[in-house]
N, C-alpha and C positions, 0 to 999 in steps of 0.2 A: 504494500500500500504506500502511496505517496502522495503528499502532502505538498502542495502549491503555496506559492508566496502569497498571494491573494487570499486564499482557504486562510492560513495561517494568519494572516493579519486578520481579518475580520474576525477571526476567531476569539482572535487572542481580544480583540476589539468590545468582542460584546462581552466575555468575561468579565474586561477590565472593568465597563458600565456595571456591570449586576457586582463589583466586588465593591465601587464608590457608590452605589445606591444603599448598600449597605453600610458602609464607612457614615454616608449622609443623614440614615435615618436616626442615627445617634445623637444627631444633634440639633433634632426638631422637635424639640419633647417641651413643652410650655416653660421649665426649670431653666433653659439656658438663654445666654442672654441675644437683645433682640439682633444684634450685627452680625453676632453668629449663626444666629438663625438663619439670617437674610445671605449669609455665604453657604448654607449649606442647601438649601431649601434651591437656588440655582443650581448649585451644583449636582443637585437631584434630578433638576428638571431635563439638565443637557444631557447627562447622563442614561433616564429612561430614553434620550431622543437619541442618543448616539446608540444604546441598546439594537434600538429599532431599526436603525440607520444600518448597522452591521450585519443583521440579520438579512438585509437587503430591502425593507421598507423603501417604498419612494416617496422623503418628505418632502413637498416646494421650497427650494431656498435653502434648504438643510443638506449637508450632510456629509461623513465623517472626516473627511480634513477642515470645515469649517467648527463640527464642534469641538474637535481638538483643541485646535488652538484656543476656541473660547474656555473649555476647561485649563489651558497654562493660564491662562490669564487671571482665569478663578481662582488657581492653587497660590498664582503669584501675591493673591489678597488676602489667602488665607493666612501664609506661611509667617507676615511680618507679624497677623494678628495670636498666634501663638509662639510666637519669637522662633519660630524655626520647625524640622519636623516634630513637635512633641510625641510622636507615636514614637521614633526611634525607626529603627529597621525597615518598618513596616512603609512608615509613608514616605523612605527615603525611594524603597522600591515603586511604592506606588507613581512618584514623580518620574523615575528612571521608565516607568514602562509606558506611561503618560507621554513624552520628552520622544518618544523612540515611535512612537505610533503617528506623533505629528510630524515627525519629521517623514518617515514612512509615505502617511498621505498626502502630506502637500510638495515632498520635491516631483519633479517631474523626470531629473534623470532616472533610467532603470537602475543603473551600476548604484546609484545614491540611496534610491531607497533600500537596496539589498541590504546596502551597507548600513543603513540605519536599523534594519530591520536583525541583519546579523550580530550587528552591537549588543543587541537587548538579551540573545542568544547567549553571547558571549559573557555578560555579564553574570546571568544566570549559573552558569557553570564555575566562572569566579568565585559566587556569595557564598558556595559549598567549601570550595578549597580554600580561600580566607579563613573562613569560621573554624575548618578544623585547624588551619597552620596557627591561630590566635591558641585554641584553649590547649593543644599540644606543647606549647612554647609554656604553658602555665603550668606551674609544679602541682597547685590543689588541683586544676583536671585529670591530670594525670594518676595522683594519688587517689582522687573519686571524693575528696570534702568538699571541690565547689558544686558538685552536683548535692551533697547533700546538705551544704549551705542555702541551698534552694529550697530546697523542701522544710528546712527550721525555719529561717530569717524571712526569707522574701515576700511578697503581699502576693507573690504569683498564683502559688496554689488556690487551686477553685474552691476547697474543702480541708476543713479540719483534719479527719479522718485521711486525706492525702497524703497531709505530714507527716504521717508513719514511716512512710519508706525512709523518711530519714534515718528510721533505725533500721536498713537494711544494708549496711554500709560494704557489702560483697554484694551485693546486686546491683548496686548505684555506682561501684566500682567497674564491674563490666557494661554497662551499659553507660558510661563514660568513655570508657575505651572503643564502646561499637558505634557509638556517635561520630567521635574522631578517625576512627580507622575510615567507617562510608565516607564521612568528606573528605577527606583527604585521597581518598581511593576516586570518587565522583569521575575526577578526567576520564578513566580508565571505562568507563561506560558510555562515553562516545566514541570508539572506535568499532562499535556496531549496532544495527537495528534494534534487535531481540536486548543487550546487554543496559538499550540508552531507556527501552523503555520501561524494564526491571528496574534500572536506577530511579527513574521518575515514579515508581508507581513505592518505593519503599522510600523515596522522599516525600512525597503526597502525606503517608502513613508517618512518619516522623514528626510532619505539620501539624496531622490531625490529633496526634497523639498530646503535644505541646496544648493543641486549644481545649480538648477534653481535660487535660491536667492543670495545666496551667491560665486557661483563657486567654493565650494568644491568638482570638480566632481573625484577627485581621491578616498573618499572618500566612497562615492556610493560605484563602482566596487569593491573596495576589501574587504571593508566590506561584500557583498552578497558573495563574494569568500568562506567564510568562513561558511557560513548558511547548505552547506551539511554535514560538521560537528558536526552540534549543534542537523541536524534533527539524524543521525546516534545516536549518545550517547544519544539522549533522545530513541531509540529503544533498546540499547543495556543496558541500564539503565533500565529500564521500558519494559521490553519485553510483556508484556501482555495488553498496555496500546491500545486501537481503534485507528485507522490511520483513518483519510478522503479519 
């Protein structure tokens, strides 16, 4: 099976809408305040429309390299008003795959938008080998306490009853080590079809596992946002390589 640059961008396209619809409705709730309101409640609105847009909707006057850009534009108002990404990881990603979709739809050379489009691919494949070369370099990862510094101290856990595993300090010990071993191993699963999509599918399960335990669920979603990119350049990379 193979996967087109167009498939893969709109894909990744409507994703990315259904992942900032949700990121938006967090912040429409009567409790917050009204300027926030009024940046999310937009950013909602462009969002179901680029949804729509992706899926192949024909809207007059609309459509997805125009709401792109209106979405940077929007993120460019939000960012001063919570001094920077206050999500962290999450919304640094979400602007990286934002950033990469409008450049995508609005250049017009071909070689240009591959290259925007492969960017995003590439970066993806980056955030895994990062993450492990950082907690590898760290002696309590290593040793398995900042894993279970997580589970005493941090506000992460979703549950009480979670913090238990803290006192499993041989199982938070190996499953420290099989965190860092995947990412760092990650590269080694784009050198084939079958290998990238195993990688992706026990990354998926990694993500989902973080927002079950810990409520990282913004995480999840934009993270897989980004997975139709990675399978695209490993095709276009690898053109002769077996797909599943």
């Amino acid at each position: 099976m193979t996967i087109t640059l167009d498939s893969a961008v709109n894909l990744t396209s409507a994703m990315m809408a259904l992942a900032f619809i949700q990121q938006s409705l967090e912040h429409v709730r009567p409790a917050v305040r009204r300027q926030e309101r009024l940046l999310f409640v937009s950013r909602l609105i462009l969002s179901v429309l680029l949804f729509a847009a992706s899926l192949g909707a024909q809207l007059p006057g609309v459509n997805p390299a125009v709401l792109t850009l209106a979405l940077v534009v929007n993120h460019m108002f939000i960012l001063p008003f919570f001094n920077g990404p206050y999500n962290g990881g999450a919304d640094r990603m979400s602007l990286l795959v934002l950033l990469c979709l409008t450049c995508t739809f609005n250049l017009s050379n071909p070689a240009l938008k591959e290259l925007a489009f492969g960017y995003l691919g590439m970066q993806l494949l980056l955030s895994y080998v990062m993450a492990g070369w950082v907690k590898i370099r760290n002696p309590d990862w290593r040793s398995g306490q900042a894993l279970r510094d997580v589970f005493l101290f941090s506000a992460y856990p979703v549950g009480e009853n979670i913090r238990q595993w803290a006192n499993q300090p041989r199982v938070l010990y190996g499953a420290g080590w099989a965190v860092m071993t995947f990412e760092l191993a990650f590269p080694l699963t784009f050198l084939s079809g079958p290998t990238l999509i195993a990688g992706l599918i026990i990354a998926a399960l990694f993500h989902g596992a973080n927002a079950c335990l810990f409520g990282l669920n913004r995480f999840f979603w934009i993270w897989i946002c980004a997975y139709p990119s990675i399978l695209w350049l490993q095709e276009r990379v690898f053109p002769s390589l077996e797909r599943p």
